[in-house]
C-alpha positions as CSV (number, residue, x, y, z in Angstrom):
1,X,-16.4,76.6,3.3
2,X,-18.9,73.8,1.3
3,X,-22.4,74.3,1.5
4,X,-23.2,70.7,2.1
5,X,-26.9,71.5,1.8
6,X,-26.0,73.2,-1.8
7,X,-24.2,69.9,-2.6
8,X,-26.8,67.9,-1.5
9,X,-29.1,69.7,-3.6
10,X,-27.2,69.0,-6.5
11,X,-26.9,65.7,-6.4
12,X,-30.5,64.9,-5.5
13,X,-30.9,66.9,-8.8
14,X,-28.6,65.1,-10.5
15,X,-29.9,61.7,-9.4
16,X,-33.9,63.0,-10.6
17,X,-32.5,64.3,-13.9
18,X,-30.2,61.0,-14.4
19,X,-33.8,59.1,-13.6
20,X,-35.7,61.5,-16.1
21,X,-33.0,60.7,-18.9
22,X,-33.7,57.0,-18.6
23,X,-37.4,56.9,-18.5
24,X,-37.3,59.0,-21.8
25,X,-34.7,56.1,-22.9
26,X,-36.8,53.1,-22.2
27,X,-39.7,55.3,-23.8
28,X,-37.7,55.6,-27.2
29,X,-36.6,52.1,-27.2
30,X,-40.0,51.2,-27.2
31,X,-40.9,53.0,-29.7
32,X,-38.4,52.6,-32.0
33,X,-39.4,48.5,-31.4
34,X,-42.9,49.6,-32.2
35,X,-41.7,50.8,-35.4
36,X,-39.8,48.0,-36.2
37,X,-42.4,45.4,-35.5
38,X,-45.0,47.3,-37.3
39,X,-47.7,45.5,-38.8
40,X,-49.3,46.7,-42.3
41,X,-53.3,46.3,-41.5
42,X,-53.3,46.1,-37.9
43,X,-52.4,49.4,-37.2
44,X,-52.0,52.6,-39.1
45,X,-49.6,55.6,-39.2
46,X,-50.6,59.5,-40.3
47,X,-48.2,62.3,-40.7
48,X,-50.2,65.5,-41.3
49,X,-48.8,68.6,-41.9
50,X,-49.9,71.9,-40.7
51,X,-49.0,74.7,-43.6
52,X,-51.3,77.6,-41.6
53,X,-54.3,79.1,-43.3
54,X,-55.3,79.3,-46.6
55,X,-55.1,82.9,-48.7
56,X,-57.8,84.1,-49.1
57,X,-59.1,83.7,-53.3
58,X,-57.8,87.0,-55.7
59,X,-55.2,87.8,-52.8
60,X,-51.7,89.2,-54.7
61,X,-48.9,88.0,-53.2
């Protein structure tokens, strides 16, 4: 027999994670438009890069 209340469960799932995937759509396409209508000088862009902690001085690797 179906467990209409396990069905129903899925597809209320389904529906949340089908909302989910387009807000995170409309939130790429807008920044892939930010990207593409960037502006030298009115705004800036930093990529930093986190290598971990220095060695100490005189340590032997």
């Amino acid at each position: 027999m179906i467990d209409l209340k396990a069905v129903e469960m899925q597809v209320r799932q389904a529906r949340e994670a089908r909302l989910d995937a387009q807000a995170a759509g409309y939130e790429v396409e807008e920044l892939i438009a930010a990207v593409q209508h960037f502006e030298p000088g009115k705004q800036r862009l930093v990529f930093m890069v986190d290598v971990g902690e220095p060695e100490p001085f005189g340590t032997a690797s």
